[in-house]
C-alpha positions as CSV (number, residue, x, y, z in Angstrom):
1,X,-7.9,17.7,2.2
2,X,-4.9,20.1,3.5
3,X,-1.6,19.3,4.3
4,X,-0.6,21.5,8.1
5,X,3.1,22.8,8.8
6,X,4.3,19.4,10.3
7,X,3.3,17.4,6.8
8,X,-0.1,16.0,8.4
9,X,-3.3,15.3,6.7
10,X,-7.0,14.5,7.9
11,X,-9.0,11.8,6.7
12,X,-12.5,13.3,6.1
13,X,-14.9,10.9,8.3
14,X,-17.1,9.5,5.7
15,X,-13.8,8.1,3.7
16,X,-12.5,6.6,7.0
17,X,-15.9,4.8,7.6
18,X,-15.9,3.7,4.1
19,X,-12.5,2.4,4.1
20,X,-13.0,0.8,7.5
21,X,-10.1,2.8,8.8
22,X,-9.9,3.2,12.8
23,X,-7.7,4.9,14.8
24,X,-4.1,2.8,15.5
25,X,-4.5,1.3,11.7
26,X,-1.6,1.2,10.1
27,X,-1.3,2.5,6.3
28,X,1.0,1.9,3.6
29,X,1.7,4.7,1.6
30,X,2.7,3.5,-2.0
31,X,3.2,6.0,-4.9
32,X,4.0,6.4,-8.3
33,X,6.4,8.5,-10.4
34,X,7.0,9.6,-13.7
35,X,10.5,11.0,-15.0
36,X,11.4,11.8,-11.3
37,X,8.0,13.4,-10.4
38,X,5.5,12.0,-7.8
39,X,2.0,11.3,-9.7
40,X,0.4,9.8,-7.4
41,X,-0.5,8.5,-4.1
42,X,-2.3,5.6,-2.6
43,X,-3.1,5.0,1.3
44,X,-3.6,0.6,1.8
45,X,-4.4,-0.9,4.8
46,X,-1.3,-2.7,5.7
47,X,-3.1,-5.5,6.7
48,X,-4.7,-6.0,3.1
49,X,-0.7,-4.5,1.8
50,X,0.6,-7.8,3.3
51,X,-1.8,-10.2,2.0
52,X,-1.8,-8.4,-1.7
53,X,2.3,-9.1,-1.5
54,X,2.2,-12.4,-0.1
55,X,-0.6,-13.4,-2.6
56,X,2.1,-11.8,-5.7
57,X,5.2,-13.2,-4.4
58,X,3.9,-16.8,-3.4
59,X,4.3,-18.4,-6.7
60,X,7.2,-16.8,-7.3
61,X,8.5,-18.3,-3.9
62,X,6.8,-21.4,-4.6
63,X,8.3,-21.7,-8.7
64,X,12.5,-21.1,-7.0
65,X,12.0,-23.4,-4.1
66,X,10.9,-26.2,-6.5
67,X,13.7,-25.5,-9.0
68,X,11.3,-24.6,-11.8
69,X,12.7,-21.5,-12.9
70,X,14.1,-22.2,-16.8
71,X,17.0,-20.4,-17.2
């Protein structure tokens, strides 16, 4: 993959058929650093970002609502 002069990058075909990507999908673009440098980047479908957050954050939720926390 390239990047062109306005910051744009093509998903080859096969990747986008393997990922089940189609055109309007949203992504969420998360990334990683390391003592200020960008390491890494990873593409998620934002509607399996949203359901990965809501899965993390629920008993978290769940644990301050009931008053469980210990503190």
């Amino acid at each position: 993959m390239s990047v062109d002069a306005r910051g744009q990058v093509v998903l080859p075909k096969d990747i986008r058929e393997r990922a089940g990507i189609a055109p309007g999908d949203r992504l969420a673009v998360v990334f990683w650093g390391k003592e200020g440098d960008v390491c890494c980047i990873t593409l998620i479908k934002a509607s399996c970002f949203n359901g990965m957050v809501t899965e993390l954050l629920s008993p978290m939720t769940e644990d301050l609502a009931g008053g469980g926390g210990s503190r």
